[in-house]
N, C-alpha and C positions, 0 to 999 in steps of 0.2 A: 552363508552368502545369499545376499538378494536374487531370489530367480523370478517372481513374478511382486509386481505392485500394484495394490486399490488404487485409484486415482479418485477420493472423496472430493470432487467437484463437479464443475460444469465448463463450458464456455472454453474459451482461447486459455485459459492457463491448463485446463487439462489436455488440450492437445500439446501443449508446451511440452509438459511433462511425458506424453507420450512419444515424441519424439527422441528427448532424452534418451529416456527409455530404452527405445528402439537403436540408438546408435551403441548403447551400453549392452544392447542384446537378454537386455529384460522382457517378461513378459510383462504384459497391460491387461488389468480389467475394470472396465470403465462400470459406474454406477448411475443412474439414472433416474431421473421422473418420468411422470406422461407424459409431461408437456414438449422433452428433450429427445424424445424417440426418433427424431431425425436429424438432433446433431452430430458435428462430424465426428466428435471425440466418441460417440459410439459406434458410427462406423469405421473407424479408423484402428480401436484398441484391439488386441484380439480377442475379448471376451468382452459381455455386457451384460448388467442383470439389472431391471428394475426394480427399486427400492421404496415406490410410492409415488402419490396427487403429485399435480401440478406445484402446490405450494409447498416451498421450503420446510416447512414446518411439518410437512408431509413426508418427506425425500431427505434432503440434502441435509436437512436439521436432524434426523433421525439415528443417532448413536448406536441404537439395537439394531438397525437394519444393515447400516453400512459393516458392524462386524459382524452380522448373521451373514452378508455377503463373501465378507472377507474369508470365511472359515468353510462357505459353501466349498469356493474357491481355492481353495488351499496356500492361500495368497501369503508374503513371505513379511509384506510390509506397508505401509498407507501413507499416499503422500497430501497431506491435507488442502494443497492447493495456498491459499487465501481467501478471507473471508469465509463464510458457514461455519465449521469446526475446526477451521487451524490454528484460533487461539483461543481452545477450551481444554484446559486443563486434566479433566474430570474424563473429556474423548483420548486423550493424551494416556493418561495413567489408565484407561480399558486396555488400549492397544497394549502397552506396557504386561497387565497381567495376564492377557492372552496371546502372551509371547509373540506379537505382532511387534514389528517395528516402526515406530512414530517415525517418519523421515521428517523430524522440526525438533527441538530441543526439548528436555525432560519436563514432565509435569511439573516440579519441580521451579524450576525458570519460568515455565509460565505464569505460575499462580503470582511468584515474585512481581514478576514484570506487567502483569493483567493487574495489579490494583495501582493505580496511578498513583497512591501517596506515599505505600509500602515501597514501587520503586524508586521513588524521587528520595526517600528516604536510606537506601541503599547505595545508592550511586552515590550521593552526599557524602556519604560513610566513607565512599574511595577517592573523594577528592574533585570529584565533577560538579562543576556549578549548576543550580538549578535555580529556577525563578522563585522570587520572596513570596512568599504566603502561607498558607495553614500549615502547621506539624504534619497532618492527618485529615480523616474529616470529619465537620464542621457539626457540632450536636443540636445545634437550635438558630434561629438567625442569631437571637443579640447576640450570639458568639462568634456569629461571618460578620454583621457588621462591625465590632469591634475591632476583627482583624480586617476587613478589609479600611477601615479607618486608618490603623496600626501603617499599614505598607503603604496608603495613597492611591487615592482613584486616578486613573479606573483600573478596574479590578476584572477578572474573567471567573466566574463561578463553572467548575467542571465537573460532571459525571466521575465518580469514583473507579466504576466500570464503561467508561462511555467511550466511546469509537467515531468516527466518522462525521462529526461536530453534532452529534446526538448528544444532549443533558450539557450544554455549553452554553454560555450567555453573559454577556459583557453590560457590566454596569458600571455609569459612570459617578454617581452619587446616592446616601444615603434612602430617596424616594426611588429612584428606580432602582436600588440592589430589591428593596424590598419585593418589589413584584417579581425581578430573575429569578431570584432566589426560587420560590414556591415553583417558579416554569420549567427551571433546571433539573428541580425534584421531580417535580412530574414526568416530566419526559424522559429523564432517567428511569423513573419507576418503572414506566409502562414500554421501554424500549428493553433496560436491561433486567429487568425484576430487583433491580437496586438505587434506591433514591438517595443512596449516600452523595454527599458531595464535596470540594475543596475548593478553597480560594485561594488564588494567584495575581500576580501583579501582570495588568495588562501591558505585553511590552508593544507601542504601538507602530503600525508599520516595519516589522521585523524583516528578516527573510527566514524561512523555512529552508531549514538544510539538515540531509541526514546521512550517515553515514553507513555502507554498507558491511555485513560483519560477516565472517567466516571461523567458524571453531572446532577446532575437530575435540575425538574425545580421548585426544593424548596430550592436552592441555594446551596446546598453542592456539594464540588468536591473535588474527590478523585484522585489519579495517582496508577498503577495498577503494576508498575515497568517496566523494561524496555526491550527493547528486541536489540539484537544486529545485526544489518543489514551491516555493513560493506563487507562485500561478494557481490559485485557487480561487472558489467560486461555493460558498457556506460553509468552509475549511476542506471543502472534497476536491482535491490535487485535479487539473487540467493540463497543464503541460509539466513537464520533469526535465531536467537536461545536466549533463555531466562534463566536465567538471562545474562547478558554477562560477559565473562571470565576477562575481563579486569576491572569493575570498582569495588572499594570495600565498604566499608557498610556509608563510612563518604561522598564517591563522590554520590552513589546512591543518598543518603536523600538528598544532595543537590540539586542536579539536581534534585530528585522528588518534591520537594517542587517548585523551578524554574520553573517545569512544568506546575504545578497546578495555578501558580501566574498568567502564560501565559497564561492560558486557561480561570479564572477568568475575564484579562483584555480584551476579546471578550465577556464576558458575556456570555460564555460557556454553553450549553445544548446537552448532550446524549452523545455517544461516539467518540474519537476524537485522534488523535496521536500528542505529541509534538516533533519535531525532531531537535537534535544536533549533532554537529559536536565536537570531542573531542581529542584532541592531544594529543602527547605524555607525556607531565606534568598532562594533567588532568582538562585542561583549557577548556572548554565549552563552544558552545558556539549553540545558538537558528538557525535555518535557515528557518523553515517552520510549519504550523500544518499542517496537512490532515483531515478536517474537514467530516472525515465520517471512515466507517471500513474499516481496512488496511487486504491487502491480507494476511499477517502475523500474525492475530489475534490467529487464533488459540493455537500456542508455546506460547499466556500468558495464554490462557484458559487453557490449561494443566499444569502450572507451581503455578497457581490460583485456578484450581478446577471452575472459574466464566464461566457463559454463556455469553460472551460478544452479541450476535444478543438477545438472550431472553431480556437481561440489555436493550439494547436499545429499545426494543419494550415495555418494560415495563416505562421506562422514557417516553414515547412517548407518555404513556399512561395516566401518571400525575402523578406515584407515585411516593415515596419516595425511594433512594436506602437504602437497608437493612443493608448495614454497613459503618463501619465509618476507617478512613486509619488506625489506630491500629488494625483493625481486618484483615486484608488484609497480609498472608505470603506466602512466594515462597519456597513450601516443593520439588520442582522436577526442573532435568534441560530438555528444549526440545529444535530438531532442529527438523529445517522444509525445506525442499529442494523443491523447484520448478520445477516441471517437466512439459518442455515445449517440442512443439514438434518443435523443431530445430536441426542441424548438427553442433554439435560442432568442428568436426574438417573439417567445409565448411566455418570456421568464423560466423557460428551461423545461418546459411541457414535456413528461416520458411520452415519446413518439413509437408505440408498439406497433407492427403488421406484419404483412409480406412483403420482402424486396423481388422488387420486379428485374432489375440490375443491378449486378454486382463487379463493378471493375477494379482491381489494387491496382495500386501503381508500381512498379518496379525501377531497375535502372543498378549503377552504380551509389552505393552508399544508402540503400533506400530499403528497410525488412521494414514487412508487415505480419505481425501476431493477430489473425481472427477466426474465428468458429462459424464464422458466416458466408454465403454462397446465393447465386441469383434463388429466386423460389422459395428461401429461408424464409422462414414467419416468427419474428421475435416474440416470444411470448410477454405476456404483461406482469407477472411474476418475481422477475429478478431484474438485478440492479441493468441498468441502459446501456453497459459499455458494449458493444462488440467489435471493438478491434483497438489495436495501439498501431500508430503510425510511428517508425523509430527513424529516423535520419541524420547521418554523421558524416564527418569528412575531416580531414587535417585541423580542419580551422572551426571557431563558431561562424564567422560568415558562411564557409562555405556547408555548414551543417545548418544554416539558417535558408539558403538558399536553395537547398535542398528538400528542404521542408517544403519552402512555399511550391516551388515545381512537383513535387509528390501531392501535394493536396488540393493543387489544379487538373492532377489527372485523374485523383481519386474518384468514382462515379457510385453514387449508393442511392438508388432511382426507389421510388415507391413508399417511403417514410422521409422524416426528418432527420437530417444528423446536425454536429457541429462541427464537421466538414467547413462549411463558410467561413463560422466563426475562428475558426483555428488559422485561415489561411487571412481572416485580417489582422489576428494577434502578428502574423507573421511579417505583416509589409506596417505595422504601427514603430513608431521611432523609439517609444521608452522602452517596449521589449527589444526591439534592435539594440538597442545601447548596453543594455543588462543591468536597467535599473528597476524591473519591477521585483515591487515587495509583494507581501500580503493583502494591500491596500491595492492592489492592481485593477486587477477585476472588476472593481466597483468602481473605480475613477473609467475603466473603458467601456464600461457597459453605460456610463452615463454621456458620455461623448461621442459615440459610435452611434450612428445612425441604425435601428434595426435592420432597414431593408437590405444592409448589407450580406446580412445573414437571416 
């Protein structure tokens, strides 16, 4: 049995996870950099040991540290958070031989689901649609141009290993794949240490929706429904919200069911996201899992009532999940807006300091996830988020409305956030209506006035 857990992160999801934790009557030992010495999630776990610099690459990237901490500590299990090591393999199967427990599913899974052509290639296999383009990847251009010819411009040229719209590039004819091409490799190279690449058929102005997965390790899998991420800004998600406005009860079960086949054909353990891409008819289509907890989890936990990190530590733990997909309904709608500390109207400037004031909003139907506090000093180091704003109620209006009143009281004095920005997505009419796509972002940033925000 789990008695104490690593928390290999930082920020608002290791307090997440700490709280868990703590209701589950685990112990916590939080791990750290320099730079992190006075976040909360250190003072909050019951143990804390520093693992290195300021930079990731120091700390939070460092595999021998976090299990030389693990073993200092007598620790039973490692919950890898998202993002740094929760989808590496190679971290995965350490913990594995030094009978440490991975709370995220088996090396295994991962390695499947981490190479973007091997999974598309899998899931294929079970019957899940995926978008037209390479087998594999791509050995020299004249063989992307060929196939990007083969399926029809435009095409999206993507990182084999690529994440967070890293090693990504949209080309719309034979002169400009040429140049993506070589930028896609590059940026791959030097982001993932792999310039492999594949070509896909660009589906244009899609929606982004993904499905939430739960697996335990006595073979049942469930899908949790779906959440709607299309609100993005370089393909890096801004707002999320659950159920999505756009699909109705015959696409859902589809695609939920799609989900679950996907996740089944990795041989699926713990909690996991399946992510499609869906156009305007309704046509679906698979592009990636994320083989660990998505920043977004929360807007299911509300719309579910489920502890998604509790789920996973409990799968991790050998047991059975306690229900079955007919028991699984979505009585609530919620959004969740990303607050990062960036300048939205500097083109999205990382906005690093100290916050002079820090006020959350509260209320009825109103959680806020952050690791930040008046006096906090953001360091320049890691990615900009520090907080999720989640808000829900019966209805999308009233989970819209809610939104906008939460992020009129939110106060984050002394840097930039996109606080502003999120509270005009909120009073704009096409998000009102639940018609944005992919294409959103860029239609609103072109029409919105900066001084708004």
């Amino acid at each position: 049995m789990i008695q104490k857990v690593l928390i290999a992160n930082r920020g608002e999801i290791a307090l997440r996870v700490i709280r868990a934790c703590r209701e589950l009557g685990i112990k916590t030992l939080a791990v750290y950099s320099e730079a992190d010495v006075q976040s909360l999630h250190v003072q909050l776990a019951d143990e804390a040991i520093c693992i290195g610099g300021p930079r990731s690459s120091d700390s939070y990237l460092r595999a021998d540290r976090i299990i030389s901490a693990a073993e200092i500590a007598d620790v039973d299990a490692i919950h890898p958070g998202y993002g740094f090591l929760s989808e590496n393999a190679k971290f995965a199967e350490q913990c594995e031989s030094c009978n440490i427990k991975f709370i995220g599913p088996k090396s295994k899974s991962i390695r499947i689901m981490g190479d973007k052509s091997v999974a598309k290639d899998t899931v294929r296999k079970a019957g899940v649609p995926t978008v037209p383009g390479s087998d594999g990847p791509v050995e020299s251009e004249t063989e992307a141009v060929k196939i990007a010819r083969k399926i029809g411009y435009p095409v999206i040229i993507k990182a084999v290993a690529g994440g967070g719209g890293r090693g990504m590039r949209i080309a719309h004819n034979d002169v400009s794949f040429a140049k993506e091409y070589h930028v896609a490799r590059n940026e791959a190279e030097k982001a993932f240490g792999n310039g492999a690449v594949y070509i896909e058929k660009y589906i244009q102005s899609p929606r982004h929706i993904e499905f939430q997965i739960l697996a335990d390790t006595h073979g049942k899998v469930i899908h949790l429904g779906e959440r709607d991420c299309s609100v993005q800004r370089r393909h890096q998600k801004l707002i999320e919200e659950a159920p999505s406005p756009f699909l109705n009860a015959d696409l859902r079960k589809k695609m939920g069911k799609a989900a679950v086949r996907a996740a089944e054909s990795a041989e699926y353990q713990n909690a996991g996201t399946i992510e499609f891409l869906v156009d305007a008819k309704g046509n679906y289509y698979f592009i990636e899992m994320n083989t660990r907890i998505q920043v977004e989890h929360p807007v299911t936990e509300e719309v579910t009532g489920i502890d998604l990190i509790k789920q996973q530590i409990r799968i991790a733990n050998g047991e059975k999940l306690e229900f079955d997909q007919s028991d699984i309904t979505w009585t609530k709608h919620a959004i969740e807006c990303r607050i990062n500390a960036e300048d939205p109207s500097r083109n999205f400037t990382p906005s690093p300091g100290t916050i002079s004031l820090y006020y959350a909003p509260g209320g009825h139907g109103v959680r806020v996830d952050s690791h930040v506090y008046s006096g906090y000093t953001i360091p320049p180091y890691y990615d900009s988020m520090i907080g999720k704003l989640i808000c829900f109620g019966s209805t999308r209006k009233m989970a819209l409305q809610r939104s906008y009143r939460a992020l009129s009281e939110y106060l984050v004095r002394g840097i930039k956030t996109t606080i502003p920005l999120h509270k005009a997505i909120m009073s704009d009419p096409t998000f009102i209506e639940g018609k944005a796509t992919t294409a959103y972002m860029e239609d609103f940033m072109a029409r919105t006035p900066t001084d708004l925000f």
